[in-house]
N, C-alpha and C positions, 0 to 999 in steps of 0.2 A: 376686482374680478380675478388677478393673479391671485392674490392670497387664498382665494374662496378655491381656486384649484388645487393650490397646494396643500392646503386643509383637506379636499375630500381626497387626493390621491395618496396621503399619510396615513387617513383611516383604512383605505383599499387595502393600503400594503400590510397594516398592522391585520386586519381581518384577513388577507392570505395566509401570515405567518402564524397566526390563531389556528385556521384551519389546519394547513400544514403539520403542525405540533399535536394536532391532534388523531392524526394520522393512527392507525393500532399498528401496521405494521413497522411506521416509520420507529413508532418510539420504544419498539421492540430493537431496532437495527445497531448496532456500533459500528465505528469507523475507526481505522489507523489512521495516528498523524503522523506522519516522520518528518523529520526537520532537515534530512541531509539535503539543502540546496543553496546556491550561491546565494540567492536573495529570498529571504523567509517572508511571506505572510507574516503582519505583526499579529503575535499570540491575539492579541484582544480582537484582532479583527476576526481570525479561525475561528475562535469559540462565540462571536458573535453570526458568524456563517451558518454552524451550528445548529446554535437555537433557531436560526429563521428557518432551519428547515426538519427544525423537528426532531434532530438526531439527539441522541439521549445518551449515550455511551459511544466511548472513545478509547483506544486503545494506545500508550506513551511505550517508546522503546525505552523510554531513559527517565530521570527524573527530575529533567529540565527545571528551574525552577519559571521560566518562561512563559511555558505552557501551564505548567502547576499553578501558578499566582493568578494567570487568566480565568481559568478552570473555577477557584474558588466563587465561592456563591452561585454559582451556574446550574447548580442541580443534575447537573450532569456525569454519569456515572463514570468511574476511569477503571482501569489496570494500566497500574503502573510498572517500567518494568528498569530490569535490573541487567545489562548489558552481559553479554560472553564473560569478556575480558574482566569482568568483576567477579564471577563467579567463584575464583581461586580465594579472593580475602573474604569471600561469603562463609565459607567451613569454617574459617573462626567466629566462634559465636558473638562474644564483644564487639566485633565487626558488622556483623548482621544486626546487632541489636540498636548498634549506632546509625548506621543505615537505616532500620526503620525509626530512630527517635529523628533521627533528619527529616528525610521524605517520606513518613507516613502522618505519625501521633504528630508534627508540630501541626499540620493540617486538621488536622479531627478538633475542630472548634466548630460553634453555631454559624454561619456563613460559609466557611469551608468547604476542604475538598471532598467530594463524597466518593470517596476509594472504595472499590469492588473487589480487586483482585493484585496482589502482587508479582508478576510474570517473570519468575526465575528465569535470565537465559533468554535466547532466543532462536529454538533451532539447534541446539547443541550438540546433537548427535548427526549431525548432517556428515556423509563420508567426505566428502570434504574440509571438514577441521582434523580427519586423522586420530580421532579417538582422542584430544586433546581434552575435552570436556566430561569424558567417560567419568572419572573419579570424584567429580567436584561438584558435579550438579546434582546429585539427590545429596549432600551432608549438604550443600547451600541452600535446598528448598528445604530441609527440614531445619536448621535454623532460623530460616526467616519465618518460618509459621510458628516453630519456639516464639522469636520475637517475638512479632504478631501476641499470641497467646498473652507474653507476660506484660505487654502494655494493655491486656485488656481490650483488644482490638478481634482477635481468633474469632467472636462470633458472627463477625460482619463482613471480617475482612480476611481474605484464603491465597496462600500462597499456590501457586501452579507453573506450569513450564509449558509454554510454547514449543513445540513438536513438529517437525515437518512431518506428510504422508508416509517418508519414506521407513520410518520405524517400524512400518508393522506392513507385511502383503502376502501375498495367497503362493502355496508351490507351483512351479511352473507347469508340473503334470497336472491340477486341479486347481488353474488361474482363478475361481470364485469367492466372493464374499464371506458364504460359509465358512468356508476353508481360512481364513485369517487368521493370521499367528504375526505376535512383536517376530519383529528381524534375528535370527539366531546369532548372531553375534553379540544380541544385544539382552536378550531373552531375560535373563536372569535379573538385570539390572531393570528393566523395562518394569516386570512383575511387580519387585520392591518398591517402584515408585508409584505404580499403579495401588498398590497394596496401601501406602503413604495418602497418596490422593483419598483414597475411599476411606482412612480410617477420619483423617482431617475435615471430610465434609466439604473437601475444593473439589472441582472439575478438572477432567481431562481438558486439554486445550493443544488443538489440531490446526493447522494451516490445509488447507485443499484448493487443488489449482487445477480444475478441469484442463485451463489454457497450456499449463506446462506439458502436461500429457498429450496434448495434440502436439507439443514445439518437441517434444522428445522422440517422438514416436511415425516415422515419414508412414506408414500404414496405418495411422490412428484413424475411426471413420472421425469425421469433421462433426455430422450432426449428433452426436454420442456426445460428444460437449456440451450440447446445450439441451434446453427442459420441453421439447417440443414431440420428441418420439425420434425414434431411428430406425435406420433400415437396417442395422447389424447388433438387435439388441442383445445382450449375454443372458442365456437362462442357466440360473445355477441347480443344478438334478439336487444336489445336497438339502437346499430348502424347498425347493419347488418356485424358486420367484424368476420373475424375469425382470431386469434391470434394461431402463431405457436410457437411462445419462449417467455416465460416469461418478456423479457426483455422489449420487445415494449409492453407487457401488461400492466406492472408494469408505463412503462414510460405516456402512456397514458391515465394512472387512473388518475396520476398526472395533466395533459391535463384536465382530464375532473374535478378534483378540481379545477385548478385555473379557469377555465373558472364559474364552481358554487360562485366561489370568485369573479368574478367580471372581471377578468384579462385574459382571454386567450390565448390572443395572448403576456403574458408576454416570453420573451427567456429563456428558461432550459439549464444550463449545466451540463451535470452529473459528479459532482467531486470524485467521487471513483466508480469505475468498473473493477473489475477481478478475477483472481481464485488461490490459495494458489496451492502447493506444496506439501504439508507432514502434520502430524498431526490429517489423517482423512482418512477412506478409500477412497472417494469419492476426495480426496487432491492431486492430483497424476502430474506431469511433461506432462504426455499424454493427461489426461481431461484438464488441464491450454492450452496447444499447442491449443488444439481442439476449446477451448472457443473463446481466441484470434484471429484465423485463421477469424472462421466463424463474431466477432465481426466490424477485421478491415475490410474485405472483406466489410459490410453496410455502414461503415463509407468513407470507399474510392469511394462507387456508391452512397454514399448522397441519401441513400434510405429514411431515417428520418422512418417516424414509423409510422402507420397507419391514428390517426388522426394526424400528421402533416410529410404528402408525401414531400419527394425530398426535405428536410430539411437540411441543415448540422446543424451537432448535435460536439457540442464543448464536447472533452472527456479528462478526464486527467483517467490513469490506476495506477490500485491499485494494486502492488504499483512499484517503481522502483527496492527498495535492501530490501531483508530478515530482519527483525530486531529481532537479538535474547534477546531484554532487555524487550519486550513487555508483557505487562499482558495477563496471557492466559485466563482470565477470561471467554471471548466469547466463546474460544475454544484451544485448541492444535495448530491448524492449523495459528494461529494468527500472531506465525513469522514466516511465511511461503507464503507472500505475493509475493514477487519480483519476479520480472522478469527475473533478477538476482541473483545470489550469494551474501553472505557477502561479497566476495571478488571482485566481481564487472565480475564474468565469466558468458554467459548466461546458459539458465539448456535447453534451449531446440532451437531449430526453429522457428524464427519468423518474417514474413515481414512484415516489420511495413505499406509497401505502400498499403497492402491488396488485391494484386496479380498485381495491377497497376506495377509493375519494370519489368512486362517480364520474373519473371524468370519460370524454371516447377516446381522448387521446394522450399521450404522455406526457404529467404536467412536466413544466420546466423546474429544474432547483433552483433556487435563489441562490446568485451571486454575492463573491463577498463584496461588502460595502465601502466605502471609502476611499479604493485603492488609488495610491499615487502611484505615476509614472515616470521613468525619465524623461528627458524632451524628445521628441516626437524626431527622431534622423536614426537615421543605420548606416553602416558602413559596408561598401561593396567594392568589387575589383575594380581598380581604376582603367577604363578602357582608354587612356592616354599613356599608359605606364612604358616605359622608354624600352626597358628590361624586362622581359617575364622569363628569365631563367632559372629566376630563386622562387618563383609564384607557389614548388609544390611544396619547398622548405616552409615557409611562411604559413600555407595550409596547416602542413604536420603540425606543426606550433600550435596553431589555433587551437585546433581538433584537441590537443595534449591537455588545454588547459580549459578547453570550454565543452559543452556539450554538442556532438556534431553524427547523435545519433538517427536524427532524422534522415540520415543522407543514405544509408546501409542499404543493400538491398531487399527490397519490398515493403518500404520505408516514405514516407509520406512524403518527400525531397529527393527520393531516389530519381524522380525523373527530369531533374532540371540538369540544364547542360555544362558545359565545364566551367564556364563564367560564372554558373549560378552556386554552383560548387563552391569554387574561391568566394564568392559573396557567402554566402549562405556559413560557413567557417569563417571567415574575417569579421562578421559581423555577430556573430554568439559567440566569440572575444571580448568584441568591444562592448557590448552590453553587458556580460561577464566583470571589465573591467568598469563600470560606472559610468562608460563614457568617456573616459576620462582622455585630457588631453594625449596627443603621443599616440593611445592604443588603437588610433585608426590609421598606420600608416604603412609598417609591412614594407619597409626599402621604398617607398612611393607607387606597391604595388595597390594599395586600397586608397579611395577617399569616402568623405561623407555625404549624405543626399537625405535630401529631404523626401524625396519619394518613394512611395513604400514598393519594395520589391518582391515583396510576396505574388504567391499564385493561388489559386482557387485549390488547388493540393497541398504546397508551401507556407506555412507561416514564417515570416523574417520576425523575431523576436523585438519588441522593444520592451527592458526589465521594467520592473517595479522599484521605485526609490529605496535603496535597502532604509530598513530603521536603524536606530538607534544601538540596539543588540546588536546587530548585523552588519552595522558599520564599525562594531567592537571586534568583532570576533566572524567573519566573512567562513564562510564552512570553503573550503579546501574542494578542489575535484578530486571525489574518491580514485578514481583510476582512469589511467589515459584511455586516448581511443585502444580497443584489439588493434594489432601491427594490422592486420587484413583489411581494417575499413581503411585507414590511415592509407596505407598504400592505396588502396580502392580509389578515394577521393584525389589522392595526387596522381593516380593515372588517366583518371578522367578529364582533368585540370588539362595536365601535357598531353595527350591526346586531344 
């Protein structure tokens, strides 16, 4: 009788993920993976996550061979990409061409990897690198498509540059779509690469972040972010359109740059789109559900966008998994991407077909399979502790080295009390650190419990057994807490 359940609940699962995969808009969709987190997802389980939900393209910052060696035989489309900090040995051609005999042509065999796109760079022109990437990034993308080319790859395979929004926007006397023109700063350089893209037969490739614009912007209207209608929509007199979400405005400024470029009918893929989780009031599981819903829902009716109707619009979402090692520089909310959990569980509802499967309600994604855990204890403030006068030192500590961005204001932990504070930082250490002996004790202000001390708001973290990789090569915290939270947290503490 057991066996005969386990039989018919194997065939369920395989005919959901049949279904699933069959999805039009799903296996239109790409996803980012990024890898920056203390404990990785093992590759083979991500790209088996994957496939059970139908995702068909995937977008690599790097060219991990991790993820690459997973990926093989998957059928699943990639861009791979080619970091900042590389870009400089990309202008020597010999460089580039060894780079693509590495991580391109050694994969181009019958089971392999099926590469889409090579993604020079990532974001290069952002004013915050300083103009550092100015000179290096189109002689590196034209190199690599040289490459490309003479391996005999150029017809399948295109090199392109990820781009943030902010390369290209409207004058401030005539804020509209119409009106879009690349960045004057950048103008000239922008054009040649546009000019490059169009002669090569790659796409443009855009990042668009309705959410940033609302986190940028303390008068942004809120419902202008998302695909439902607004009450403050922008009518551009220039085209005669009215724009009701941000997204197709943003996408169509870019429309009306390249077209001032020269190029308009070049193809746009928007390579990063979505909404965070935590780290921001505005960061929440409900608004991300809400983004998504109303996103794939356009992309499943191949609405396209105002100036280019009934278009399919190639999207990869930002991002697939949480990464807790990321720099919060932008913000709190920064590992607070995914779609998913660290541990590859989803956080909310969501039909990737975009109401296309029939169902009333929003199916769930399949989780990733497999996953092992540490043992089941967290570590919290010890409420016998003799001394708590070093408790905020101990905190700072934590916070420096684990991620303790839950706690910020408007932040899914922002409302637990000063105890929970020290617990909540002592204990995304100690998970942080494996568990491991020693890293629960903090002068004998922390101990261990078997009781979970999470809250219905709160999740207290227990990690994923790192693998193998990961226990090689442990990914680093990109950057401490900002001084603000850190201070935040240890005043709440002592207080």
């Amino acid at each position: 009788m057991a066996a005969a359940s386990y039989h018919w609940l194997a065939v369920m699962a395989a005919l959901v993920v049949a279904l699933v995969a069959g999805l039009p808009a799903a296996g239109a969709l790409g996803v980012n993976w990024g890898t920056m987190a203390t404990h990785r997802l093992p590759s083979g389980t991500v790209v088996r996550m994957l496939q059970d939900n139908g995702i068909r393209k995937v977008k690599l910052f790097d060219a991990d061979p991790g993820p690459m060696d997973a990926l093989a035989g998957s059928g699943i489309e990639v861009m791979v990409g080619i970091p900042n900090n590389m870009l400089d040995m990309m202008t020597d051609y010999g460089t580039a061409r060894d780079w693509v005999h590495e991580n391109v042509s050694r994969y181009n065999f019958d089971g392999g990897v099926t590469i889409k796109y090579v993604a020079v760079g990532n974001e290069p022109f952002l004013s915050a690198f300083n103009g550092t990437f100015l000179n290096v990034t189109l002689p590196a993308l034209q190199n690599i498509q040289r490459a490309l080319d003479d391996a005999g790859l150029g017809e399948s395979i295109k090199a392109t540059v990820p781009l943030n929004a902010d390369v290209y926007n409207s004058p401030v006397s005539n804020p509209v779509p119409s009106a879009g023109r690349f960045r004057s700063d950048i103008a000239d350089l922008m054009t040649e690469i546009v000019q490059f893209l169009n002669q090569s037969g790659a796409p443009f490739t855009v990042n668009i972040y309705p959410f940033l614009s609302l986190y940028g912007s303390d008068g942004f209207p809120l419902d202008y972010a998302f695909f439902d209608g607004t009450s403050s929509p922008v009518v551009d007199a220039g085209s005669g359109i009215t724009y009701t979400n941000v997204f197709d405005a943003n996408f169509d400024t870019l429309v009306s740059a390249l077209a001032a470029a020269g190029a308009g009918g070049l193809p746009v893929v928007v390579g990063e789109v979505g909404w965070p989780t935590d780290g921001d009031t505005h960061a929440t599981a409900a608004y991300a559900q809400k983004f998504y819903a109303g996103l794939l829902r356009k992309l499943a009716a191949n609405a396209g966008t105002p100036l280019r109707p009934s278009q399919y619009i190639e999207v990869y979402l930002f991002s697939l998994i949480d990464e807790d090692a990321k720099s919060v520089a932008p913000g709190n909310f920064e590992r607070h991407w995914g779609i998913v959990r660290y541990d590859g569980q989803p956080k909310y509802p969501m039909d990737l077909s975009g109401g296309q499967g029939g169902n009333a309600a929003p199916a769930a994604l399949v989780a990733a399979r497999g996953v092992q855990y540490l043992p089941r204890q967290w570590c919290v403030a010890n409420p016998n502790a003799p001394d708590t006068s070093r408790i905020s030192d101990g905190v700072a500590y934590a916070c420096s080295l684990s991620d303790c961005t839950a706690l910020g204001y408007g932040s899914s932990c922002n409302g637990l009390d000063a105890a929970g504070n020290a617990s909540y930082a002592f204990n995304m250490y100690f998970q942080v650190q494996n568990q491991a002996e020693g890293s629960c004790d903090f002068q004998g202000l922390a101990v261990t419990t078997a009781q979970n001390p999470s809250t219905d708001a709160c999740n207290f973290t227990i990690q994923i057994e790192p693998s193998a990789a990961g226990r090689r090569r442990r990914a680093p915290v990109a950057a401490a807490l900002p001084l603000l939270l850190v201070l935040r947290a240890v005043l709440q503490v002592v207080l």
